[in-house]
N, C-alpha and C positions, 0 to 999 in steps of 0.2 A: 505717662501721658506726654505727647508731642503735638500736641492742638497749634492750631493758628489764636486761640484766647489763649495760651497758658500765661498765666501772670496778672489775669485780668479777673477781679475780685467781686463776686456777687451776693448777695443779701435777698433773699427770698421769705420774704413773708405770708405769702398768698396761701390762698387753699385752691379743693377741688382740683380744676383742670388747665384751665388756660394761662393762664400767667405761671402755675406753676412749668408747663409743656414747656414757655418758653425758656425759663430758667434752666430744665430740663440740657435743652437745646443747645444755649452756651456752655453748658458742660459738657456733653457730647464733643466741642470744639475745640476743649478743654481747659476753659473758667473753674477758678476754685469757688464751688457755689456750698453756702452753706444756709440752710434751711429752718427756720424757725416758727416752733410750732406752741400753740396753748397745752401749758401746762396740764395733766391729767387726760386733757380729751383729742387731742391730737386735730389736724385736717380732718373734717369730716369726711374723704377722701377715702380714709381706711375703713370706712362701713362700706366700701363699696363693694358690689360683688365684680368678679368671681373671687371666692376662699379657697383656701385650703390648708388643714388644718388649722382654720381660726384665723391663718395668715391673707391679708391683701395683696392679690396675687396684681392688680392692673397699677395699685399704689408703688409697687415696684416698678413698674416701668418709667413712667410722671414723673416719680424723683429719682431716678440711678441717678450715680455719680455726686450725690448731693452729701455734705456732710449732717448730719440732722441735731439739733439745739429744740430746746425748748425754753420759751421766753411770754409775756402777757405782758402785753403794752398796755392793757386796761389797767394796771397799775403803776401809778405815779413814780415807781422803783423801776419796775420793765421799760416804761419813756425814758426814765431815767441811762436805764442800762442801752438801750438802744442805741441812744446818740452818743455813747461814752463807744461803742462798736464800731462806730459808722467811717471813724478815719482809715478803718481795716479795710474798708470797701470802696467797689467804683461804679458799682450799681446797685440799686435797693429796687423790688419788683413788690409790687403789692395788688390786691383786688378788694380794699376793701371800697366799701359806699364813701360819696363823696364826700369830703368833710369827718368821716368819722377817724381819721390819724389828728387833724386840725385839733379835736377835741380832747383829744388825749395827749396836747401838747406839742403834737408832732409837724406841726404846720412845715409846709418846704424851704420858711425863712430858718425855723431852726434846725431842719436837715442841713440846708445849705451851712449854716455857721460850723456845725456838726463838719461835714466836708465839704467843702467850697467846689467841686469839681466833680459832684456823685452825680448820678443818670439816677433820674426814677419816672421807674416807666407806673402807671396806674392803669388798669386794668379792669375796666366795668361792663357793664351791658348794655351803655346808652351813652356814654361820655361823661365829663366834668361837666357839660351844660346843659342846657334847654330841657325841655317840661318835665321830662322820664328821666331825668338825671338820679333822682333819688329810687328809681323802681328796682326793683332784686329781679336777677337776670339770672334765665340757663338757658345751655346749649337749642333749645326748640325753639324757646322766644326768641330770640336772635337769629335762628334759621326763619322761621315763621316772619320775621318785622323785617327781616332780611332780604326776602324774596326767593327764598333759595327753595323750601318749601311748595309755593307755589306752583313753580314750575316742574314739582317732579312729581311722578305719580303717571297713570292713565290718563286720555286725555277726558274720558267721560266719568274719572273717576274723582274722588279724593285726594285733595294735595296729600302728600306724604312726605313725612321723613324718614332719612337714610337708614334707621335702627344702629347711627351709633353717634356719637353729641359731635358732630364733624366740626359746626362753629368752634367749638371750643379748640382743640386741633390746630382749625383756621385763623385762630387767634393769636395761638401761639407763636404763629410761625411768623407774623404781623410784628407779635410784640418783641419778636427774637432780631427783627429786623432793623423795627424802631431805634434798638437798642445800640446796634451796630451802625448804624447812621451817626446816631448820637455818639458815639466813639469815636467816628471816621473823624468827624471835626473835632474835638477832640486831641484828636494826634496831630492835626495841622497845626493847633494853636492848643497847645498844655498852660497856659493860663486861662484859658475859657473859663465861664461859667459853668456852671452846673446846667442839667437840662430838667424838663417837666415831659414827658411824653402822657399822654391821653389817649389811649387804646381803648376803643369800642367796639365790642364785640360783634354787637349787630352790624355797623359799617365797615367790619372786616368781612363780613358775609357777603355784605350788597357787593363790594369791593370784587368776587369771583365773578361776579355775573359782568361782569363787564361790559358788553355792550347794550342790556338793553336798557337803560336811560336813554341810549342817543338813539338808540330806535323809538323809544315813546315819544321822546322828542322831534324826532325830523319826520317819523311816520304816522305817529299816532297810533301804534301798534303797541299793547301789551301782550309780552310772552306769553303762550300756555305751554300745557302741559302737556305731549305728544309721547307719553310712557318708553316705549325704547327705542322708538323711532328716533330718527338724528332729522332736526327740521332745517339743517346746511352742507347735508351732506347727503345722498343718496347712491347704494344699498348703504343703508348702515341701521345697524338692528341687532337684536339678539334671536339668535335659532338655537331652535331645541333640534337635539342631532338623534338617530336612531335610536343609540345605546341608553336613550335619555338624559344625556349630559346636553350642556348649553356653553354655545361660539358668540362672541360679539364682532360685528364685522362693522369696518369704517374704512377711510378713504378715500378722499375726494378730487384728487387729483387722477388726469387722464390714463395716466400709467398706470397709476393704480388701479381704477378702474378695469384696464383690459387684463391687466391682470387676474383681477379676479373674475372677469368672465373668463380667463381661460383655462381658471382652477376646477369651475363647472362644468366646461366640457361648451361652454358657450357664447366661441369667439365671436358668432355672428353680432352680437351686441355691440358690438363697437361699433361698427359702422353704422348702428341707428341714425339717422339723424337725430331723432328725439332724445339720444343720448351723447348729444357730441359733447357736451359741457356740463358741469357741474349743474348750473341753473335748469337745464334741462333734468338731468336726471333727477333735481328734488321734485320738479313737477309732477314726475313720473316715479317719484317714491316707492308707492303702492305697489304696481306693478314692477319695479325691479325688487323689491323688498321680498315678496312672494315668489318670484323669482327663484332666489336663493333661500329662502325658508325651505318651498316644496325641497331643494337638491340636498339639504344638509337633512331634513326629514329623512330623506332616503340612505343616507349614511351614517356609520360608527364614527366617534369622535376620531379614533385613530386616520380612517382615510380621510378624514375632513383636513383635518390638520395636515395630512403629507402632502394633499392633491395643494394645499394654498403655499405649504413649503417650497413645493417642485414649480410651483409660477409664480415664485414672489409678492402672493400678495397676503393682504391685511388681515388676517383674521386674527382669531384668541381667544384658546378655552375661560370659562369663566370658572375662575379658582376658587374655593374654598380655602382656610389656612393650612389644614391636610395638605391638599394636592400643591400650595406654594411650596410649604417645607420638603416636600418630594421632589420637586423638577429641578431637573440639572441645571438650568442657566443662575436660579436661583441658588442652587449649592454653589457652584462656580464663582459666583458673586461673593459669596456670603453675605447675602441679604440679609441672613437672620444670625443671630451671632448668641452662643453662652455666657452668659454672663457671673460671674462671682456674687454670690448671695449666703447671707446666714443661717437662714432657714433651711435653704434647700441644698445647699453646695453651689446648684446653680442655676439656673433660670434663661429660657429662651426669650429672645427679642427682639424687633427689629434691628439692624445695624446701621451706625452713623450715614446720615445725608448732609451732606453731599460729601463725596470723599477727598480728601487733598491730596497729593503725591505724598510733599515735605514734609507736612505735618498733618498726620493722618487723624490725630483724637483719637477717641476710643470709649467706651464706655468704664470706666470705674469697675462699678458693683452696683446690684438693684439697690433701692430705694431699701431701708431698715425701720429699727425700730425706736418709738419715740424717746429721743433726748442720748439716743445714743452715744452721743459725742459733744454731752454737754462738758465732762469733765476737761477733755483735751481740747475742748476750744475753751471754754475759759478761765482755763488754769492755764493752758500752754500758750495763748497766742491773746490773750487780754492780761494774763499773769496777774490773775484774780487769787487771791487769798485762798485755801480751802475753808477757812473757818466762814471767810461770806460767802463761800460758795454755799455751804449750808445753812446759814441764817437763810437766804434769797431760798432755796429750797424749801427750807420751813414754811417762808413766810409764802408760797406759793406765787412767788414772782417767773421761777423756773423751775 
């Protein structure tokens, strides 16, 4: 590993998804993150599906590159072990409910005494404050309280969600960020203090929607839901193409626009007036929409795609994970990359975002099995006794 984090020491206690993704993340950059999980029952995480053979095939993704411990801080020995760990580290990620480390002695004054200079990021579905501080949170509630939800779907239909827990995801990539903020100052001033970050899940969500607060505000307009219609851009839609496959088309700028009228065969559209500008052609939605529905109707996805190739403009088949792991720019890329796994030899998966020249990161090896690397971390880098490695074992501390 050649990450832009190499050197840089993390403590992952969380479950499930999000603050794990982000932990994830900094190791992708290549953070030595090491993971801690309840004794016997691991992140509930690995009952997730998809399996195979018995194995958590999505629990590999969440935690590659993680070294994995098992630890209970619900006992006065695990508090105990925790903070006796914590000088090995420079960030500690957790999600549990507010107050519940507090009670099991962990409060941030004796993190902070623990390491004077640690990041901890906390991780919930409402914040450290206000009324639903104490509520248990998943990815839907958080899209749903989010707004994110709302607006998607048909526009006569039922808000919908995406069919896969995208807040969580969205979260990560928040608390990944947090994180590195808190770092940046940090390296300016290496006596700083320690930080507290407060990641919310839900206002990581409202956070993508971006502008419509200051549209409720200055217009009095609440978004809907206009299903795949684009309501600031016009054509822009998804089309079902002959062969039965589906193109999503966007674009809103002028060029692009003639472009794709003259992917169709229908240069005269430019010179509309009623389409000389974007704001025009949303007016006119409808009719440029249908437009190119009927013309992509009329064709196989293959000439769709050549006729938009040969005039530059905006289209794009909509993939399944098949047809991504098939297309060339995608191999090219190496979008998806093998990964080192025990179970399997080895396991496909996305490949690091964003890439660096100098120091590229890399993926490890997927996510493993629980407590795997209890012995080599705390006999090898706590230089823990083996006789208490097994009392604490006994006594179901780890």
């Amino acid at each position: 590993m050649n990450g832009p984090l190499t050197g840089l020491r993390v403590l992952d206690i969380a479950t499930i998804i999000a603050a794990p993704s982000a932990a994830a993340l900094l190791a992708d950059y290549g953070a030595s993150v090491v993971k801690a999980e309840l004794p016997g029952a691991g992140d509930g995480m690995r009952d997730f599906p998809p399996h195979k053979d018995g194995k958590p095939l999505w629990w590999k993704v969440t935690n590659r590159g993680k070294r994995l411990i098992t630890l209970d801080l619900r006992k006065p020995e695990g508090a105990a072990l925790l903070l006796r760990m914590l000088p090995q580290f420079d960030v500690l990620i957790e999600n549990f409910r507010p107050g519940t480390l507090d009670r099991w002695g962990l409060t941030k004054e004796a993190l902070w005494q623990a390491q004077p200079s640690l990041v901890i990021l906390r991780t919930t579905g409402f914040g450290q404050s206000g009324p639903y501080r104490d509520r248990p949170g998943f990815a839907r509630l958080f899209e749903a309280m989010g707004g994110l939800t709302y607006i998607s779907g048909e526009a006569q239909g039922a808000p919908m969600h995406c069919g896969y827990p995208l807040a969580d995801n969205v979260g990560g990539l928040f608390g990944a960020v947090g994180v590195l903020a808190a770092l940046w100052r940090r390296a300016r001033n290496p006596q700083a203090p320690g930080e507290e970050i407060d990641l919310s899940l839900t206002e990581a969500t409202l956070k993508l929607l971006e502008f419509l607060p200051i549209q409720h505000e200055q217009l009095g307009t609440v978004y809907q839901r206009s299903g795949n219609a684009n309501q600031y851009s016009a054509p822009a839609a998804v089309y079902r193409t002959a062969d039965g496959q589906w193109v999503s088309l966007s674009g809103s700028t002028n060029a692009m626009f003639a472009n794709n009228c003259r992917a169709i065969g229908r240069p005269e559209l430019i010179d509309e007036p009623c389409f000389a500008n974007n704001r025009g052609r949303v007016q006119h939605a409808q009719e440029l929409n249908g437009i190119f529905a009927a013309w992509c109707a009329a064709h196989p996805l293959a000439a769709v795609l050549t006729a938009f190739e040969a005039a530059q403009g905006t289209i794009a088949p909509v993939y399944g994970i098949d047809q991504i792991e098939a297309d060339p720019h995608m191999r090219a890329r190496q979008a998806l990359c093998d990964v080192p796994d025990r179970d399997f030899g080895s396991v496909r998966m996305a490949n690091v975002v964003p890439r660096f020249a100098r120091s590229p990161g890399g993926i490890r090896h997927a996510g493993g099995s629980l407590g795997q690397d209890n012995e080599a971390f705390y006999q090898g880098e706590l230089a823990m006794p083996a006789a208490e490695l097994a009392r604490l074992r006994e006594a179901g501390v780890i």
